[in-house]
C-alpha positions as CSV (number, residue, x, y, z in Angstrom):
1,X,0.0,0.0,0.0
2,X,1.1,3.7,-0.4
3,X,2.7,4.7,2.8
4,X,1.7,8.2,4.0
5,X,3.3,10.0,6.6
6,X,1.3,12.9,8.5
7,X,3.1,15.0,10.5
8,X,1.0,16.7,13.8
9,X,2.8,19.3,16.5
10,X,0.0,20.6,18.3
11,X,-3.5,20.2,19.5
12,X,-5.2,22.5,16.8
13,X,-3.6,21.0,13.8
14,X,-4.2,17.3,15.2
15,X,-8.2,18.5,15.3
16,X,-7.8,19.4,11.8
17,X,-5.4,16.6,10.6
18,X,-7.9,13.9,12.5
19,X,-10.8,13.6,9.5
20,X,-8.2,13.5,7.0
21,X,-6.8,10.3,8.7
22,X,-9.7,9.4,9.4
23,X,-10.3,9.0,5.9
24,X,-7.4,7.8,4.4
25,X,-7.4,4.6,6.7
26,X,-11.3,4.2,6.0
27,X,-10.3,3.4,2.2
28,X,-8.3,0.7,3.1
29,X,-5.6,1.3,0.1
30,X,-3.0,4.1,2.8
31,X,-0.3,2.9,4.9
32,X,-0.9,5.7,7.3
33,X,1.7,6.7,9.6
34,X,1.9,9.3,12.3
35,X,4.7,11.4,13.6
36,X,4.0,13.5,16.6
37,X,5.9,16.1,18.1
38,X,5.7,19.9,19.2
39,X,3.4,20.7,22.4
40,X,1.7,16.8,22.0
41,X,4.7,15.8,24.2
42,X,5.1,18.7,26.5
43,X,3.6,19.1,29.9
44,X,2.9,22.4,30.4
45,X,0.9,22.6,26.9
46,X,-1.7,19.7,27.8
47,X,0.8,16.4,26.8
48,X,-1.9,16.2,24.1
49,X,-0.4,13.0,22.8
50,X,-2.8,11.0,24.8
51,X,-5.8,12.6,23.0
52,X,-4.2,11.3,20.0
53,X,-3.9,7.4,21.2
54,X,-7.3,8.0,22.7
55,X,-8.7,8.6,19.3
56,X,-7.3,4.9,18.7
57,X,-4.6,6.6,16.4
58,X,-1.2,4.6,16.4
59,X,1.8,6.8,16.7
60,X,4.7,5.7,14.4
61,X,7.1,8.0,15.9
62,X,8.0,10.8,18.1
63,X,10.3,13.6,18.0
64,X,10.9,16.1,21.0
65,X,11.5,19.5,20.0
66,X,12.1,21.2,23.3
67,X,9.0,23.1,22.7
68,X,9.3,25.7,25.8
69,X,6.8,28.4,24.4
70,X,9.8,31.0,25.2
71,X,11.6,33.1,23.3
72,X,12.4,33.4,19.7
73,X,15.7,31.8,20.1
74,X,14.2,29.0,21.4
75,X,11.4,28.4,18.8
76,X,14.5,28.3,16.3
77,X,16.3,25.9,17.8
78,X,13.1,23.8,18.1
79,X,12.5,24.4,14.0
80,X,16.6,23.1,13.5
81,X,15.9,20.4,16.1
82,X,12.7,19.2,14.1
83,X,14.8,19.2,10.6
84,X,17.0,16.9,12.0
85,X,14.5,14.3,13.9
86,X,12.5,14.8,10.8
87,X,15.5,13.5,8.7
88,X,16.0,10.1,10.9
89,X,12.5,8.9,10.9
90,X,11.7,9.7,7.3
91,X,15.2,8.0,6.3
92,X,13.3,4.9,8.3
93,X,9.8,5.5,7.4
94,X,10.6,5.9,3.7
95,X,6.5,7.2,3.1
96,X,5.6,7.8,-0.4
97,X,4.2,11.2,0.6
98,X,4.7,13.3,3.8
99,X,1.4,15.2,4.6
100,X,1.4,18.9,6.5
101,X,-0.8,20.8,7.2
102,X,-0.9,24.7,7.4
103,X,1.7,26.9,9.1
104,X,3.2,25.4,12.2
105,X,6.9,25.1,12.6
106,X,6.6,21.7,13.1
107,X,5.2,21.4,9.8
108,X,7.4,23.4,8.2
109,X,10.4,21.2,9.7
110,X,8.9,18.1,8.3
111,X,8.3,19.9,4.8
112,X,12.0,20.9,4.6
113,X,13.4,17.5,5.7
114,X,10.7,15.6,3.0
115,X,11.7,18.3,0.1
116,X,15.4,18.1,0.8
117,X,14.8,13.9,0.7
118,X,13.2,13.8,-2.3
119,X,9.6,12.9,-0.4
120,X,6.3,14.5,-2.2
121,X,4.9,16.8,0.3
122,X,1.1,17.5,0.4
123,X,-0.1,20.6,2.3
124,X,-3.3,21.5,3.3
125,X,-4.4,25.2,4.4
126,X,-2.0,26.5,1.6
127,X,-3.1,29.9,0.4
128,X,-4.4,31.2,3.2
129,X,-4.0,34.9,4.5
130,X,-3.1,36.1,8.1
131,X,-1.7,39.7,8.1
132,X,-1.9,40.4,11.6
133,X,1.7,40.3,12.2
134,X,2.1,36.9,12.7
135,X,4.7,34.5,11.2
136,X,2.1,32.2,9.9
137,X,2.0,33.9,6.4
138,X,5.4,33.6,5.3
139,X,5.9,30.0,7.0
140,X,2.6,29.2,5.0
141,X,3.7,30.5,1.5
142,X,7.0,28.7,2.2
143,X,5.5,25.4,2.9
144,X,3.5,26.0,-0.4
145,X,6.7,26.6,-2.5
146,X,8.1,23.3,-1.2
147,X,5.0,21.1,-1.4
148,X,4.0,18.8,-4.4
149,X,0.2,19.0,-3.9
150,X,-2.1,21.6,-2.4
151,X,-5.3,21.1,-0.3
152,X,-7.1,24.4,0.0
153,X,-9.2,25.1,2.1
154,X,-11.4,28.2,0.4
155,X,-11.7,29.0,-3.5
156,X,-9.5,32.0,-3.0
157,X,-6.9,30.3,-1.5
158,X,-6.8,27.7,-4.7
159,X,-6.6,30.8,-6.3
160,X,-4.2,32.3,-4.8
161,X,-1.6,29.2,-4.5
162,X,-2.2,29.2,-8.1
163,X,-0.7,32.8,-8.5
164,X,2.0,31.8,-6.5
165,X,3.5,30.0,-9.7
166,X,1.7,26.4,-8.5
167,X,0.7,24.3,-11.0
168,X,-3.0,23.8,-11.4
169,X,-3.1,19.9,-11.7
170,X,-1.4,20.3,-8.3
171,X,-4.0,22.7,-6.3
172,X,-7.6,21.0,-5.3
173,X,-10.2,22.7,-2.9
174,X,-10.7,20.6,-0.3
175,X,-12.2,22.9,2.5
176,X,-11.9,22.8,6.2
177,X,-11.3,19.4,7.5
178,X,-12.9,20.2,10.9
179,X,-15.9,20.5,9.0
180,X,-15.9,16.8,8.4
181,X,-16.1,16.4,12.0
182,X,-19.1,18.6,12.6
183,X,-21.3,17.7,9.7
184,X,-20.7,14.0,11.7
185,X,-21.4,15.2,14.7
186,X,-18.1,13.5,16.4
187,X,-18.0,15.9,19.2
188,X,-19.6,15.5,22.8
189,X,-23.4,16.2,23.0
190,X,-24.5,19.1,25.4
191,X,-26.0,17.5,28.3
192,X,-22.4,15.9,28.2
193,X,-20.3,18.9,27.4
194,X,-22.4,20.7,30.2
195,X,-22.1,18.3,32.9
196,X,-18.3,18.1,32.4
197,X,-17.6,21.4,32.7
198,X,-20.7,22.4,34.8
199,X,-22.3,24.6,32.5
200,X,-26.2,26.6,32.6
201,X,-27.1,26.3,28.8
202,X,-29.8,29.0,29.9
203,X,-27.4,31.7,30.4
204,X,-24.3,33.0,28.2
205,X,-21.4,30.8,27.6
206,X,-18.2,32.1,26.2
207,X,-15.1,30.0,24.7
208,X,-12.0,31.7,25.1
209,X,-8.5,31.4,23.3
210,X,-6.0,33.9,22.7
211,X,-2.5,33.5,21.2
212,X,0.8,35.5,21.2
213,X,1.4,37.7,18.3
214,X,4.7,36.4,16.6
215,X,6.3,40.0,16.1
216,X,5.3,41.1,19.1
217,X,5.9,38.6,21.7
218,X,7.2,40.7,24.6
219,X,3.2,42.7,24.3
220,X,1.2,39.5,25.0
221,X,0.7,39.5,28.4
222,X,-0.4,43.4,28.2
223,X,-2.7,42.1,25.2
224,X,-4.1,39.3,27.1
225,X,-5.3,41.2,30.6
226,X,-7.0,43.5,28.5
227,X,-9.1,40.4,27.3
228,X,-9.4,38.8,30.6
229,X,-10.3,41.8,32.1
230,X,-13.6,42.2,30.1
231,X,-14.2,39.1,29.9
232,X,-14.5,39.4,33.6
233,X,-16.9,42.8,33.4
234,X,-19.1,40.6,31.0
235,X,-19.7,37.8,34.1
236,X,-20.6,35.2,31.7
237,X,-19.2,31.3,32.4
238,X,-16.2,31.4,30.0
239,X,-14.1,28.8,29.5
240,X,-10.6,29.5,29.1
241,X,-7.9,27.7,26.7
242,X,-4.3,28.1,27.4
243,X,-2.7,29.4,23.8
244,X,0.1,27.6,21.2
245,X,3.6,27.7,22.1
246,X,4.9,30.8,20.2
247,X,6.8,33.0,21.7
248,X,4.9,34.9,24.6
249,X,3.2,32.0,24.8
250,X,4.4,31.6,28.9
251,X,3.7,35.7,29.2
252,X,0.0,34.5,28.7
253,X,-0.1,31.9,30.7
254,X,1.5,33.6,33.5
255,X,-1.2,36.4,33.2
256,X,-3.5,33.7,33.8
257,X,-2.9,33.2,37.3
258,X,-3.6,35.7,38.0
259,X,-7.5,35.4,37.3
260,X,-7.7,31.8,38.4
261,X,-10.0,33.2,41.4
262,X,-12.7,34.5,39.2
263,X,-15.7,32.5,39.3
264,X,-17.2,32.8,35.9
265,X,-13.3,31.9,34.9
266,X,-12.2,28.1,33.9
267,X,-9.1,27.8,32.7
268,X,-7.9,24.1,30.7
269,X,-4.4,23.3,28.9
270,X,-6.1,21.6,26.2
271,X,-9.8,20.9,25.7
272,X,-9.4,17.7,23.1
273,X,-11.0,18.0,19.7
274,X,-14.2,16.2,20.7
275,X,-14.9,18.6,23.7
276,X,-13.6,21.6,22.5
277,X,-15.7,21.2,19.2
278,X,-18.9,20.1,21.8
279,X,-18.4,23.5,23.9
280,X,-18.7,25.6,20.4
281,X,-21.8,23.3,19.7
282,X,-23.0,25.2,23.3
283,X,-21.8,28.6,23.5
284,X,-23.2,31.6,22.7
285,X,-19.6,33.1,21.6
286,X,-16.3,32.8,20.8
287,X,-14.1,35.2,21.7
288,X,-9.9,35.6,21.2
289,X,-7.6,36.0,18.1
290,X,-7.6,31.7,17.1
291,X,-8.5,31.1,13.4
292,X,-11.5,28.3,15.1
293,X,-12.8,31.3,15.6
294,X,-13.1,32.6,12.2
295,X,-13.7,29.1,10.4
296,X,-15.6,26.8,12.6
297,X,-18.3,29.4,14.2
298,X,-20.4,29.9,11.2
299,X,-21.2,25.8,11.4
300,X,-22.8,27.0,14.7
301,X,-24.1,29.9,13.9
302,X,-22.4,31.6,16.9
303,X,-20.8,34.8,16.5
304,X,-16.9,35.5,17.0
305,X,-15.2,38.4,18.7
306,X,-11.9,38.6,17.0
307,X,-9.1,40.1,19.4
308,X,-6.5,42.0,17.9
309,X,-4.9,42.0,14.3
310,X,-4.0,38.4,14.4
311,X,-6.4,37.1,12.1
312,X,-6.3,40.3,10.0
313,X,-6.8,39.3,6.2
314,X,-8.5,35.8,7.5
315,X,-11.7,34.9,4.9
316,X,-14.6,35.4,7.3
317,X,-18.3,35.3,7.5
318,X,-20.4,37.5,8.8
319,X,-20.5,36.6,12.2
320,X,-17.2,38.2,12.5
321,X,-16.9,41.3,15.2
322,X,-13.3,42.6,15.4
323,X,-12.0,44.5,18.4
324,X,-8.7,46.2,19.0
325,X,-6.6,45.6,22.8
326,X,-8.9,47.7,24.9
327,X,-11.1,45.9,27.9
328,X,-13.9,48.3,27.2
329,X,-13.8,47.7,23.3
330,X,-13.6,44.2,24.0
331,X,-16.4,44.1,26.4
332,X,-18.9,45.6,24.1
333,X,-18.3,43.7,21.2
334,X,-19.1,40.6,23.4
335,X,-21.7,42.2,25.4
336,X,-23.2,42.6,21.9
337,X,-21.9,39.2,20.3
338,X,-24.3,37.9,23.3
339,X,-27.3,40.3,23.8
340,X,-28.0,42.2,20.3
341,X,-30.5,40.2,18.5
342,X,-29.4,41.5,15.0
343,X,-25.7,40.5,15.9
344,X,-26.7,37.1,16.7
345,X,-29.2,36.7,13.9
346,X,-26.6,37.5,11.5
347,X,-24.5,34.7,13.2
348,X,-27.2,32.1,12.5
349,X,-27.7,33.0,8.8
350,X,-24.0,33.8,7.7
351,X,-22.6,32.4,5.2
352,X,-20.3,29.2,5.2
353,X,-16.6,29.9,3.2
354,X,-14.8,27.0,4.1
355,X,-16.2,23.8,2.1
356,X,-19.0,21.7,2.7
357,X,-17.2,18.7,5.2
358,X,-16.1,16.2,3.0
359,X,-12.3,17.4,3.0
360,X,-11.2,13.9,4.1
361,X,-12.5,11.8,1.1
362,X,-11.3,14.1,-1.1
363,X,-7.6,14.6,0.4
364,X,-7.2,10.7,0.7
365,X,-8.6,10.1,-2.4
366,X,-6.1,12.4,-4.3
367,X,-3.0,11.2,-2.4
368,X,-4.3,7.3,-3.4
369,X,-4.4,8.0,-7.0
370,X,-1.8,10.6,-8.0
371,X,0.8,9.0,-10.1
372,X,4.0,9.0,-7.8
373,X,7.6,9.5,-9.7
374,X,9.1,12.8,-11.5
375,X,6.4,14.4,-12.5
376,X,5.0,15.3,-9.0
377,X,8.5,15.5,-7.8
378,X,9.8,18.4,-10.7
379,X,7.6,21.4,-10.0
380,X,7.5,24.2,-12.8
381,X,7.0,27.5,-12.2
382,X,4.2,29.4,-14.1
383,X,4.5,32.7,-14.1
């Protein structure tokens, strides 16, 4: 069988990597193999590994990184280390095709390693756009200049691959592969989801996650309290997610502490893909600077109060309400995310950007028939 490697570093990217294996080991014709790293072995990001074998996944292999969620030094060194590790377990693997998915440095270590070994390298979430002064934009386009095949998640990001000199044989439109998961419904059901986290479906619920901006790392606590501070002038039961591992990452986390005491306040490493998508299923809001935020609330129909520049340039629906770093902007944007009935209508009836949930079937189905050798392997440029 065609032996495909699928790289994961984090909890995010194994949530959207998950239907996509899911798929390829339901057709019966992928030798699917699994190499974890990132914050999936790290202790003070969740060890989110274990959600991984819970999900019955086997791991083929794991590489430590050192993932520390410091400084940008250390996130460097993490990117050399995964190169190398990379290098050993594909020289032992020896997949047909690695898989990787959007803009992680994780990914972007296993890209480089499978270019520089001759191995094809499909990428999904290629084409994408986030301005906000994060890395993820130039790591993304990078990945796509090294990759063989591209699973896009919108029309315009086809489009735009495309006008980044891709081939178009190579670029498909996949969508969002969460979506696969929520058109099945695989996520808890809400008297679950409520009882675990002792939630009152009759009044406002709020999911929380904010991340560390990558060119400003030394601002994200600053950023942060001015979240967490209207989040607590709003009073409504939020639960809290601790952010990725960029830089500032630890700034964040530290700020948390600090609000552990609040009431409405719960704060969790890691949530799981299952419960994470079952809160979303129950809240009224989502509120942070995480692209879930942007893509997976309009299957809801719950609005999104988008912190920050992060996600600036992000395809978005119309349940989209962006506020700048200031606890009273915040606060009304989610007052109004979960009072004003026109804000919420316009939730339930925006529009849906990112695919209709079948991204699986068709990623699996194009990595089982694509005709391996030089072809795929000797990329042309087009303009």
């Amino acid at each position: 069988m065609r032996r495909i490697a699928v790289f994961s570093g984090n909890r995010a990217e194994y949530g959207l990597l998950y239907p996509i294996i899911q798929a390829m080991k339901e057709r019966g014709d992928l030798d699917v193999r699994v190499v974890v790293s990132g914050t999936h072995l790290s202790e003070p990001f969740g060890r989110t590994v274990d959600e991984i074998l819970d999900d019955g996944v086997e791991i083929t292999a794991t590489a430590d990184l050192g993932v520390k969620g410091g400084s940008v030094k250390e996130q460097t060194l993490s990117l050399a280390r995964g190169i190398g590790q990379f290098s050993e377990i594909l020289d032992s693997l020896r997949p047909d095709i690695s898989l990787v998915y959007a803009d992680r440095m994780e990914g972007f270590a296993a890209a480089i390693a499978s270019f520089e070994m001759n191995i094809p390298v499909a990428h999904v979430e290629g084409g994408d756009l986030t301005e906000g002064g994060t890395h993820d934009d130039s790591v993304r386009h990078a990945m796509t200049k090294l990759a063989h095949l591209h699973f896009t998640t919108s029309l315009e990001a086809a489009e735009r691959v495309k006008r980044l000199g891709e081939e178009e044989w190579r670029v498909v439109f996949a969508g969002l592969p969460t979506l696969d998961t929520i058109r099945r419904n695989e996520f808890t059901p809400p008297e679950e989801t409520c009882r675990e986290f002792a939630l009152d479906r009759a009044r406002p619920i709020l999911v929380f996650t904010q991340h560390p901006v990558s060119t400003e790392p030394d601002k994200a606590r600053a950023q942060v309290v001015e979240s967490l501070e209207a989040l607590k002038a709003v009073g409504a039961q939020t639960v809290l997610t601790y952010p990725n591992s960029d830089p500032g990452s630890q700034a964040i986390i530290d700020a948390f502490r600090a609000y552990e005491a609040v009431p409405h306040f719960q704060f969790h490493k890691s949530l799981g893909r299952r419960r994470y998508l079952g809160l979303l299923n129950v809240a009224w809001a989502v509120v942070g600077n995480s692209s879930s935020g942007i893509k997976e609330t309009p299957s809801f129909g719950i609005p999104c109060v988008n912190v920050g520049p992060r996600q600036q340039g992000r395809l978005r629906a119309e349940n989209v309400i962006d506020a700048g770093y200031d606890r009273d902007a915040i606060a009304r944007a989610v007052s109004a995310a979960l009072h004003d009935e026109e804000t919420r209508t316009r939730a339930r009836k925006c529009s849906k950007p990112y695919g209709e949930g079948r991204c699986g079937e068709i990623v699996a189905a194009r990595l089982a028939e694509v005709e391996l050798g030089e072809r795929l392997l000797r990329k042309r440029m087009t303009y």
